[in-house]
N, C-alpha and C positions, 0 to 999 in steps of 0.2 A: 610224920614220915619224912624220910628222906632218901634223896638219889646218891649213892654210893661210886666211887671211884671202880671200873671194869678193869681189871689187869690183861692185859693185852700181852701172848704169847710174841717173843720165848721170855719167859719171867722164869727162875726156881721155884716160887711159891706156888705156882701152878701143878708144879713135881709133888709136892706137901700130901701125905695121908693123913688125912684130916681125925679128931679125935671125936669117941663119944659126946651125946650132949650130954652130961649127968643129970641135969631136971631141968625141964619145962617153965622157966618162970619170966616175970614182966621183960625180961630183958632180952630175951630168945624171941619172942612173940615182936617185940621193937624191932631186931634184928630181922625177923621173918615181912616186917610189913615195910622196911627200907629194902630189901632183896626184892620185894613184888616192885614196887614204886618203882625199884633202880630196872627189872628184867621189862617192865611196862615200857617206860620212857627209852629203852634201847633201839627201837623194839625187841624183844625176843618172846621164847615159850615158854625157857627154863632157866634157871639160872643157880648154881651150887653156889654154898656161905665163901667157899675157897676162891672163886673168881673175883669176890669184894673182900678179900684179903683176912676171912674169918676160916679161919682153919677147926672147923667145928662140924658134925653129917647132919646137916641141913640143906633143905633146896626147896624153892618154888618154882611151879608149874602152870603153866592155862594156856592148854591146846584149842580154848575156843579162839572160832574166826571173826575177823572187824564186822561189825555189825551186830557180832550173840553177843549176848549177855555174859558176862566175867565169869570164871568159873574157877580158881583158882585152887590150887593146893597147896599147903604145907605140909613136908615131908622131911621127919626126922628120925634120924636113926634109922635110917633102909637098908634093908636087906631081902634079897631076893632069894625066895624060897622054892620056885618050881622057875623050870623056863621049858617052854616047848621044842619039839623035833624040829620043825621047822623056823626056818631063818626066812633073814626077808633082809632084801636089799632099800635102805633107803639113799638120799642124799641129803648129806648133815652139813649145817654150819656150827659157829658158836660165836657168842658174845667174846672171849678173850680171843677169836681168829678172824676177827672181823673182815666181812666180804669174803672168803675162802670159803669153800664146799668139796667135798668128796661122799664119794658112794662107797656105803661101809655097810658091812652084812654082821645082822646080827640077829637071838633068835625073835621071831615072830610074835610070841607072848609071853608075858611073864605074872609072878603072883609075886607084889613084896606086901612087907610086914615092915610095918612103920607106928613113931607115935606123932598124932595129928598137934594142930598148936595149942590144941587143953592139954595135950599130955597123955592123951586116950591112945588104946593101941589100937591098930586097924591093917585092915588087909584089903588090897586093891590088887585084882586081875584085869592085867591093860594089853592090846593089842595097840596093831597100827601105830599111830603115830604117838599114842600115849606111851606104848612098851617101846619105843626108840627114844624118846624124851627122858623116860625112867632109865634107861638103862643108859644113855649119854652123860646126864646128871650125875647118874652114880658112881660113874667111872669120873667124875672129877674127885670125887670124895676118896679116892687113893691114888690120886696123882695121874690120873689116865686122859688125854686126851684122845679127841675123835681122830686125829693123826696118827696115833700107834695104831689104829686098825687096819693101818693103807700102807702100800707098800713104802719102804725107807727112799726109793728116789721124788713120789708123789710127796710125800711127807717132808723131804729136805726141799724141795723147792716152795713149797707152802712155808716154812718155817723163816728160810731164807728171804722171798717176800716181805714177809712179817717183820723182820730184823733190819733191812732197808726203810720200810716206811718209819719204823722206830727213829731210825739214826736220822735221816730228812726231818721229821719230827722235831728233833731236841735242837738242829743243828740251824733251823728254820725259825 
């Protein structure tokens, strides 16, 4: 395995609708066990193929806390199939928005339909913080940050931040 390079917003490729996987093989599964490796060592919960520069609907997952036991998911090709009346307010970060957070409403629970890393199809009905994670994830897999869901001035000074520390960064 290995730790992958985090694209750190505002980047284009982040913008990127990512494609189908077309089949499940040794190389996807490499792909999925450097994404767990790289969202582990971040720390993070989740982490989409398009934050490590794979523009492809994949993403790992492990809402468990320091001390459980790992519990991870591989999740390809999702699509959300039901989502509930109710919404629910969390407050999200992300691996490409490093240290930023905003409270973003979104709904409450959701059922996706995914293929697991054999390739098997499966469906997971997640609340709380799993159906914020799944649904955070997958909004990177068409270009979506947790930023579009906040107002445009919260959103431009977030972004703006970001593009400072960038230029210090390169200029450092």
């Amino acid at each position: 395995m290995a730790q992958l390079p985090i694209i750190v917003a505002p980047d284009p490729r982040l913008e990127a609708v990512s494609t189908p996987v077309e089949q499940v093989t040794d190389e996807v599964r490499q792909q999925l066990d450097d994404m767990l490796e790289t969202m582990y060592a971040a720390p993070g919960i989740g982490l989409a193929a398009i934050q490590v520069g794979i523009a492809q609907r994949m993403l790992v997952i492990d809402i468990s806390r320091e001390g459980e036991e790992k519990n991870p998911l591989f999740i390809i090709n999702p699509e959300i199939t039901w989502v509930s009346d109710d919404d629910q307010l969390y407050e999200e970060g992300c691996l490409s928005l490093p240290e930023q957070y905003a409270e973003v409403e979104r709904p409450a629970e959701v059922k996706v339909s995914y293929l697991d890393r054999d390739g098997r199809q499966q469906e997971l009905h997640a609340e709380g913080l799993l159906a914020v994670c799944l649904q955070h994830e997958m909004d990177h897999l068409d270009g979506i940050l947790f930023v579009d869901h906040i107002s445009a001035l919260k959103r431009n000074m977030i972004l703006r931040k970001l593009l400072k520390q960038k230029r210090l960064a390169t200029a450092g």
